[in-house]
C-alpha positions as CSV (number, residue, x, y, z in Angstrom):
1,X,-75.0,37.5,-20.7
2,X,-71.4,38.5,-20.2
3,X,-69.3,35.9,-18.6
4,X,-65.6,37.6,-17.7
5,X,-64.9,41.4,-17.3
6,X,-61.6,43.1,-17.7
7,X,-61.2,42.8,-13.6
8,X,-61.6,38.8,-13.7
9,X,-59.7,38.5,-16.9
10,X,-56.5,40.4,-15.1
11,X,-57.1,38.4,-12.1
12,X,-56.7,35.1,-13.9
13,X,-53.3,37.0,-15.1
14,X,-52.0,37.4,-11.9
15,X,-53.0,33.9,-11.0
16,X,-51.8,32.5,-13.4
17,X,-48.5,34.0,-14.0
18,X,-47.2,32.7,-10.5
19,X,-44.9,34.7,-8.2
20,X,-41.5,35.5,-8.5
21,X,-41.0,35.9,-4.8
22,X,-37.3,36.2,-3.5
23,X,-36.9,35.6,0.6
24,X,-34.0,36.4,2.1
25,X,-33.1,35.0,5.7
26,X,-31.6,37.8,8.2
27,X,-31.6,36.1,11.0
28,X,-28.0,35.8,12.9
29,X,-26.3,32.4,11.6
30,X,-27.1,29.3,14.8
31,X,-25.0,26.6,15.8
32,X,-26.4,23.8,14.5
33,X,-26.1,22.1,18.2
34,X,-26.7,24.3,20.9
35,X,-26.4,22.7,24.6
36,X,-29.5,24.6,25.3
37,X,-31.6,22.3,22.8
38,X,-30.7,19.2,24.0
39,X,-33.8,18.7,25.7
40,X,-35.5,18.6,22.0
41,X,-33.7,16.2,20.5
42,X,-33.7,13.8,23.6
43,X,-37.2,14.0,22.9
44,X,-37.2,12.5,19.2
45,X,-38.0,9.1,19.3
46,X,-34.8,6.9,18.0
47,X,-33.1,10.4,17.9
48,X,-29.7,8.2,19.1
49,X,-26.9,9.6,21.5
50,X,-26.9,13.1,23.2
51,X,-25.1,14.8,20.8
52,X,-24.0,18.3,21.4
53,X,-24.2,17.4,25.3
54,X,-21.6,18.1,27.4
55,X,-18.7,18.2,26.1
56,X,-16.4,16.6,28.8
57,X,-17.7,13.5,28.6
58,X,-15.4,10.5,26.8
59,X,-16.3,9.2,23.6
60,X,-13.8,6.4,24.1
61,X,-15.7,4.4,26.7
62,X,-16.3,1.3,26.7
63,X,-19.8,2.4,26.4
64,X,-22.3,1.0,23.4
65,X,-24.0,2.8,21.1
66,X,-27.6,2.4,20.3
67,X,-28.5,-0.6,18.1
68,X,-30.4,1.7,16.2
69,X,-27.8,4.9,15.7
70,X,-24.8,4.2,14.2
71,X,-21.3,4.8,15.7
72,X,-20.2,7.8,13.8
73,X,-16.7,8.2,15.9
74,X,-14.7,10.9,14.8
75,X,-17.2,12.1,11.8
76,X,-16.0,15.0,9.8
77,X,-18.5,15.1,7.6
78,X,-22.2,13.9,7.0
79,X,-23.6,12.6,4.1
80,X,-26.4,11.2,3.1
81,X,-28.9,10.7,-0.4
82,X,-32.0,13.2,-1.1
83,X,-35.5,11.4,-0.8
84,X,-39.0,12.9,-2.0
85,X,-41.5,14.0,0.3
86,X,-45.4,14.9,-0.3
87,X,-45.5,13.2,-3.7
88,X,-42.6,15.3,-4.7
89,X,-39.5,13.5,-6.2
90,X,-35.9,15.0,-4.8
91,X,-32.2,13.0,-5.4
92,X,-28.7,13.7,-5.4
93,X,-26.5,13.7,-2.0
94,X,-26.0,16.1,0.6
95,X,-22.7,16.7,2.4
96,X,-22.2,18.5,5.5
97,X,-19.2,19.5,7.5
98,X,-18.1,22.0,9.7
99,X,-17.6,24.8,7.3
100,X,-20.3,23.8,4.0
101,X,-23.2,21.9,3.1
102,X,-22.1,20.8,-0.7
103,X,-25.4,19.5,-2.6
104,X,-23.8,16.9,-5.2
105,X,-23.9,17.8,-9.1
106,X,-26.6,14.8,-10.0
107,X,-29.0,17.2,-7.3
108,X,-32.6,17.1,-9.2
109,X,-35.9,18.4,-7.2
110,X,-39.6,19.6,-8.8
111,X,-40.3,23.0,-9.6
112,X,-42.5,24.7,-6.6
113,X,-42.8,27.6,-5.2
114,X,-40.4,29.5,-2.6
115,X,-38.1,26.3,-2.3
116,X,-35.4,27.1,0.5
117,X,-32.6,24.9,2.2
118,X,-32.5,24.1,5.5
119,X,-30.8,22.1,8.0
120,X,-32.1,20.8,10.9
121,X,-31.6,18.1,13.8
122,X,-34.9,17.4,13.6
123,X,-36.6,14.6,11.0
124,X,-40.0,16.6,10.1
125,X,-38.8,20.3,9.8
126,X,-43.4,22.1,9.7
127,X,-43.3,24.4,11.1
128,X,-40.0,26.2,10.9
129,X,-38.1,26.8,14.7
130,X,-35.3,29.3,14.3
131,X,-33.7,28.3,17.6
132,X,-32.7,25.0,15.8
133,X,-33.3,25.1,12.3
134,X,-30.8,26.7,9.9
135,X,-32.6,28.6,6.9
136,X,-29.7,28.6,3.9
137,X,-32.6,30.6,1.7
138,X,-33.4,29.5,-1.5
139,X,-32.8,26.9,-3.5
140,X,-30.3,28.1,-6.3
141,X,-31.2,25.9,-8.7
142,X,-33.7,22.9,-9.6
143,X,-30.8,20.5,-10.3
144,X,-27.2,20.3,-10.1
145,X,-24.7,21.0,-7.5
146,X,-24.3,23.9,-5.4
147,X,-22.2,24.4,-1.9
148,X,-23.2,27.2,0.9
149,X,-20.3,27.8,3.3
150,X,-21.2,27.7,7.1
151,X,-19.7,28.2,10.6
152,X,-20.4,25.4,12.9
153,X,-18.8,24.8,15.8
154,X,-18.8,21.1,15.7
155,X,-21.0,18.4,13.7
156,X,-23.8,16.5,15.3
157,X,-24.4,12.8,14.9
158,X,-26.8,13.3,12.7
159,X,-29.1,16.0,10.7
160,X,-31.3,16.9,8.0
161,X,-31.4,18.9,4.9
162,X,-34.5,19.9,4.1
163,X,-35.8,21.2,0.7
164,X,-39.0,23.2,2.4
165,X,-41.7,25.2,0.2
166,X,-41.5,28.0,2.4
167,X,-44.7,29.8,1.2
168,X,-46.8,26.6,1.1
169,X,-45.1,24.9,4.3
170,X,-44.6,21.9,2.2
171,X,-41.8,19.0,2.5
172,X,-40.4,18.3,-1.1
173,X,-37.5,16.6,0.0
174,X,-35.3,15.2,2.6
175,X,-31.7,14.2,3.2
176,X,-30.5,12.5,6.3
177,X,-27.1,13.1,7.0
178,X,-25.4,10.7,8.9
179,X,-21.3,10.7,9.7
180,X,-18.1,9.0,7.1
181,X,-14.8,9.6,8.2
């Protein structure tokens, strides 16, 4: 009895030789905050001050901030360390400010499939919204640093860099990117 044929033999090939896929992102660049999306992160539990609200109001009240949000004052950047996600391990340190995202030369994250960038306010990034979400496209490398310039017109209070398996819709890593002077 004859067990594999040419067909299921090639098949297995295919499978097992993986894809190569490159996606390229062609969507207009976003603002990361956009006053019309303020409504969505309100809605985020613990998702601190309205940040991106309107812009007349004055930071230098007398005001408190959340006891769980810290005060970032006049941030110009956002950092924050890499975490693993889904069983996936992910460090190094993002940095954000109003012009790049600079991923820190000790960067390290496991080989998958279709791994892209993307910054987000939100903390759980499945499934992708391209009113909010910023796709940088893919990862440029499993480890070490890399920077990707951007245009934002100002810097949240806080965000997320997500390392996304876009194919697979799968979390491998996280940063949360909170403001240093």
């Amino acid at each position: 009895m004859k067990l594999w044929n040419i067909g299921s033999v090639a098949l297995l090939l295919v499978f097992a030789g993986g894809c190569e896929a490159i996606f390229t992102d062609l969507r207009e660049p976003l603002d990361l905050v956009d006053g019309g999306h303020d409504a969505d992160l309100d809605a985020e539990p613990d998702a601190g001050t309205d940040a991106g609200t309107d812009a007349g109001t004055d930071a230098g009240t007398d005001a408190e901030p959340d006891a769980g949000t810290p005060d970032t004052g006049d941030a110009t950047t956002l950092s924050g360390p890499f975490m693993g996600l889904s069983g996936y391990n992910a460090t190094g340190t993002a940095t954000l400010s109003a012009t790049e995202l600079v991923i820190s030369d000790d960067f390290s994250v496991d080989r998958g499939p279709g791994l892209i960038l993307v910054i987000s306010p939100r903390e759980r990034l499945a499934p992708m919204d391209p009113e909010v979400d910023i796709n940088l496209g893919v990862l440029p490398s499993l480890t070490g640093g890399a920077t990707f310039p951007l245009e934002l017109s100002e810097l949240p209070e806080r965000a997320y860099v997500h390392i996304y398996c876009e194919p697979f819709g799968v979390a491998f890593g996280r940063a949360e990117l909170l403001g240093t002077e």
